[in-house]
Structure formats: C-alpha cells, structure tokens
Biotite code that builds the C-alpha atoms (Angstrom):
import biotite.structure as struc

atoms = struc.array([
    struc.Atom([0.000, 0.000, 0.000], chain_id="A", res_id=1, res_name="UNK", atom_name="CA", element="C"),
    struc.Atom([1.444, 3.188, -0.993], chain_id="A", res_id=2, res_name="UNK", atom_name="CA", element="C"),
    struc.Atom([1.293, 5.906, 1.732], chain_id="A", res_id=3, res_name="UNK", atom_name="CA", element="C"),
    struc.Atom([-0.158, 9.264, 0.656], chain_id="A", res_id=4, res_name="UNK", atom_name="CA", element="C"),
    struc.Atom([1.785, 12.537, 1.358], chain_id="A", res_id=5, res_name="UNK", atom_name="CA", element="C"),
    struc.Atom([0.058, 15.244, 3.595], chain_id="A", res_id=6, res_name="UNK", atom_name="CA", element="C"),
    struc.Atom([1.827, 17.973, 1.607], chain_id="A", res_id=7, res_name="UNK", atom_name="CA", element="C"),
    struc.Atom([0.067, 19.027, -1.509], chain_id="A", res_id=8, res_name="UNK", atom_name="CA", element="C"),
    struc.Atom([1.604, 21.770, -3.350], chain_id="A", res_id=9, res_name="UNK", atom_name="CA", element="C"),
    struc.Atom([3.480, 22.574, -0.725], chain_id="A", res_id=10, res_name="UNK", atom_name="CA", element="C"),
    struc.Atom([0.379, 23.095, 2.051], chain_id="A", res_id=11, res_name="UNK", atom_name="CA", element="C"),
    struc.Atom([-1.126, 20.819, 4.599], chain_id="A", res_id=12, res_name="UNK", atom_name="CA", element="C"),
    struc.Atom([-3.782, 18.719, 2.531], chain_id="A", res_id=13, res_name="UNK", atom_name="CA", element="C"),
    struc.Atom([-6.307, 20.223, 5.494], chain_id="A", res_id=14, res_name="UNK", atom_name="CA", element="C"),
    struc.Atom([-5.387, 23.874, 4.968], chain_id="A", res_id=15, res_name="UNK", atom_name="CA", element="C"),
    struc.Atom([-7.804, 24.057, 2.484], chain_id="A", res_id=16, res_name="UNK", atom_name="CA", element="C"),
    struc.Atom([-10.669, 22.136, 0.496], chain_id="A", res_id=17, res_name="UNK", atom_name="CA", element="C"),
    struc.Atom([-10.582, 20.501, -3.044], chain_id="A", res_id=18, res_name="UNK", atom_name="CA", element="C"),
    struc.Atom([-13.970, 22.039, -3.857], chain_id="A", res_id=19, res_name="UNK", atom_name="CA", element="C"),
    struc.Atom([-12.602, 25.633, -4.140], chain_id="A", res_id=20, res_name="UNK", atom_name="CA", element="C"),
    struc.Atom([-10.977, 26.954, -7.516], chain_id="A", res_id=21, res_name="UNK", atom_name="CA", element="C"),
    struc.Atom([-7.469, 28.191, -7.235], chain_id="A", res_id=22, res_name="UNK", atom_name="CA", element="C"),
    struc.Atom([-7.442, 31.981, -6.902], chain_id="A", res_id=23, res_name="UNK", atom_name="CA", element="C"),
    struc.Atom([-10.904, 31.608, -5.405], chain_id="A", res_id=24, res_name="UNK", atom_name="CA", element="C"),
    struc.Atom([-9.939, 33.562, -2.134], chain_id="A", res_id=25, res_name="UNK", atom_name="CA", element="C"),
    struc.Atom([-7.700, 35.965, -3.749], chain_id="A", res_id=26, res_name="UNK", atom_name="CA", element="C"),
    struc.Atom([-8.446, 40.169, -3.271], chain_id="A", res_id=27, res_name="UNK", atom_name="CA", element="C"),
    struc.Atom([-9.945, 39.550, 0.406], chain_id="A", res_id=28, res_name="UNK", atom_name="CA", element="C"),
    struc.Atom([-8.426, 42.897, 2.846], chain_id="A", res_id=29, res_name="UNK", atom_name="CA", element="C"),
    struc.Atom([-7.443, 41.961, 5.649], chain_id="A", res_id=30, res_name="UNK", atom_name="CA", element="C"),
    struc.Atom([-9.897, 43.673, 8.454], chain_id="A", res_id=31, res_name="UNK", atom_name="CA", element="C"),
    struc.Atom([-12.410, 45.066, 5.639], chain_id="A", res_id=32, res_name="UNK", atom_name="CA", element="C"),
    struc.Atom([-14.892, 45.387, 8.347], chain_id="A", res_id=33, res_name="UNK", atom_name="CA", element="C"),
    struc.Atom([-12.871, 46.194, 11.588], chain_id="A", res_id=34, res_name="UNK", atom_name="CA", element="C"),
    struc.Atom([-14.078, 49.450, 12.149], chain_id="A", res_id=35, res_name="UNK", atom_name="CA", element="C"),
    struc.Atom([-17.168, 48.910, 11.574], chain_id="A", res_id=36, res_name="UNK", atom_name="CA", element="C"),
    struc.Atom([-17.663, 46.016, 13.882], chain_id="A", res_id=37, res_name="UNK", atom_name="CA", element="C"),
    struc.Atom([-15.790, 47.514, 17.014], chain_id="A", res_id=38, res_name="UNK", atom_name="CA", element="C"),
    struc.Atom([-18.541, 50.814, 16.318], chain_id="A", res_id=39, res_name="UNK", atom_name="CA", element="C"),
    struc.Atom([-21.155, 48.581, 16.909], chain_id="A", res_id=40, res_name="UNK", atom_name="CA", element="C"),
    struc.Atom([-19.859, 46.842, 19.952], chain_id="A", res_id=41, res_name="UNK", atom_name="CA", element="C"),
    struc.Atom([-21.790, 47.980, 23.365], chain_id="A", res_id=42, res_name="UNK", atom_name="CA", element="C"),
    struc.Atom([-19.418, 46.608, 25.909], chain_id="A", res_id=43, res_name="UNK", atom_name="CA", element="C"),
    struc.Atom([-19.400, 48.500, 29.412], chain_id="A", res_id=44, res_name="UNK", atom_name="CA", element="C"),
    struc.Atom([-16.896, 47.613, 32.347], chain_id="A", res_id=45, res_name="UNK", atom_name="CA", element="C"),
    struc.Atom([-18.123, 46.908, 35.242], chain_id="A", res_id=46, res_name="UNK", atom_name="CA", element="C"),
    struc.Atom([-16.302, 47.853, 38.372], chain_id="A", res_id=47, res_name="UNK", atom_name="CA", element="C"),
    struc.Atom([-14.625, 45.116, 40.456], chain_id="A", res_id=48, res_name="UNK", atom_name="CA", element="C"),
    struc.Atom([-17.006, 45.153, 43.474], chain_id="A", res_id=49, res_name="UNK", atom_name="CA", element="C"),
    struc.Atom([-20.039, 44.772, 41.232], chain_id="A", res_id=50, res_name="UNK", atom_name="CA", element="C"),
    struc.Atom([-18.555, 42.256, 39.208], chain_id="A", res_id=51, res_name="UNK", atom_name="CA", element="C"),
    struc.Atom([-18.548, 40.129, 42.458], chain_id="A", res_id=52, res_name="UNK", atom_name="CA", element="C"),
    struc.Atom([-22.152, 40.620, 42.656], chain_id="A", res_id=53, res_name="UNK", atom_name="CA", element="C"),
    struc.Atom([-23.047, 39.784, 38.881], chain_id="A", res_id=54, res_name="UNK", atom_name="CA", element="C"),
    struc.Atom([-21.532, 36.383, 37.682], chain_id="A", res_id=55, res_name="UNK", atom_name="CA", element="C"),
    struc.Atom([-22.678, 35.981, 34.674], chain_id="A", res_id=56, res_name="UNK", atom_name="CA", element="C"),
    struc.Atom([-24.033, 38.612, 32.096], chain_id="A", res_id=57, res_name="UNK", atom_name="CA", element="C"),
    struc.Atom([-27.956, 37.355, 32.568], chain_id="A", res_id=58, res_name="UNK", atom_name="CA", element="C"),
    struc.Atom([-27.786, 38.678, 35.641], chain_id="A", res_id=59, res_name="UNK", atom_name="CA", element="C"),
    struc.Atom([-26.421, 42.194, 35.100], chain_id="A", res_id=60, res_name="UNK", atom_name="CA", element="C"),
    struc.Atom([-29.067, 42.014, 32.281], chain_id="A", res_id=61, res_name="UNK", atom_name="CA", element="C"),
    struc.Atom([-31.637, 41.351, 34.512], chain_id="A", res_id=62, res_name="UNK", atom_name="CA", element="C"),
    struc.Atom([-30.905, 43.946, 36.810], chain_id="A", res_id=63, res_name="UNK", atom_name="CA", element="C"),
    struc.Atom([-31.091, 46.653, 34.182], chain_id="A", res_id=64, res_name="UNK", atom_name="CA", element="C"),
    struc.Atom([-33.877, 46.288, 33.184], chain_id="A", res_id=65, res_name="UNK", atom_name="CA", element="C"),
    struc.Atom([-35.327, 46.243, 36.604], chain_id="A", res_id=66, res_name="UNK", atom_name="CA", element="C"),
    struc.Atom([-33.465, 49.421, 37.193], chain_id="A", res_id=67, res_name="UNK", atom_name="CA", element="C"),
    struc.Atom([-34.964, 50.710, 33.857], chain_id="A", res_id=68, res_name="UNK", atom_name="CA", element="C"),
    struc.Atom([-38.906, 49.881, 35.017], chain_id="A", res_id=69, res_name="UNK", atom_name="CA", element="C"),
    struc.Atom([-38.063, 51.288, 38.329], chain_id="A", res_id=70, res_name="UNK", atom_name="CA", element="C"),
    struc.Atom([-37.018, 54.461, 36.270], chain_id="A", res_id=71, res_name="UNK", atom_name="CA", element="C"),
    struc.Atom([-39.825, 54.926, 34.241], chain_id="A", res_id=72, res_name="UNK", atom_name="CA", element="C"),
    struc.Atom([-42.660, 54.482, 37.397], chain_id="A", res_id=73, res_name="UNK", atom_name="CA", element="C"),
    struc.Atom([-41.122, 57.026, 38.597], chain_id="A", res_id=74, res_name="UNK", atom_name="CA", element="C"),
    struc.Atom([-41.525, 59.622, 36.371], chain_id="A", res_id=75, res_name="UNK", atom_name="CA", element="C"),
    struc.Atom([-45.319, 58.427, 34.308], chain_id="A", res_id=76, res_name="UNK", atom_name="CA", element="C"),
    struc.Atom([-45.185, 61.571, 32.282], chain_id="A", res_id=77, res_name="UNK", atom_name="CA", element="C"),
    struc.Atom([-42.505, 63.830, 30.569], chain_id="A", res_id=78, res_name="UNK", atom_name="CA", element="C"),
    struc.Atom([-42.036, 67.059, 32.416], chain_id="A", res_id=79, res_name="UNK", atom_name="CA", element="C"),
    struc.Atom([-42.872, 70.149, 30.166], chain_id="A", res_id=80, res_name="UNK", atom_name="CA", element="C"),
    struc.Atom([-40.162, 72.454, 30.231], chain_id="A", res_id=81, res_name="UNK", atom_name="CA", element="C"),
    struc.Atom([-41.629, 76.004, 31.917], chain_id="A", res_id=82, res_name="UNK", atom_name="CA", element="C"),
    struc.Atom([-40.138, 79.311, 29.917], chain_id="A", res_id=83, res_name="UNK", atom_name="CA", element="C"),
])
C-alpha cells in the first residue's frame, strides 16, 4: 500500500478544500470590516465590586432592566419644560 503525502503543493492537505478553484480567495483585505464592527460593539466595564455581585451577564441584564422599570414608574409623564 502506498502511503499518501500530507503535503500538496506545498500546504497541509487540510489547509484548504478541493472544492474551491485556485485563486478563489484571492483580493480579500485583511480587516475590511474592523471598524465597523468595534462601532457597533456595546461593551461597558463593570467595576470590580459589582462584578462580584453579577456572575454571569444574565444577571447584570436582569438587573437593568429592573433598574430601567423602576425608572420609568417614577416619572409616568414627561415634564414640560416652563419658559
């Protein structure tokens, strides 16, 4: 039984499939959408003590959004600015 190389064409026979074309991947720039994607991140720290408090991100979810009803029954109605 002849044993089969795991070079082909100089690459790892797993570094990419058969299926695709040579020159199939070819023009791609390297982090196209970078900027974009880190813009429409919403990550907040949260400070040491109350990361102790909230283990998992459920939780600080959940207490948001509790903070956010208890916000808005307290103020039913928007105040009108006076002149």
């Amino acid at each position: 039984m002849k044993k089969t190389s795991s070079k082909v064409r100089g690459r790892d026979s797993d570094d990419m499939p058969a299926e695709y074309p040579p020159g199939f991947f070819r023009g791609g720039v390297r982090g196209k959408y970078y900027e974009e994607y880190v813009r429409s991140q919403k990550l907040v720290r949260i400070a040491p003590d109350l990361a102790k408090e909230f283990p998992n991100e459920e939780m600080v979810n959940e207490a948001l959004r509790l903070a956010q009803q208890i916000r808005r029954l307290g103020r039913p109605w928007k105040r009108r600015k006076t002149a």
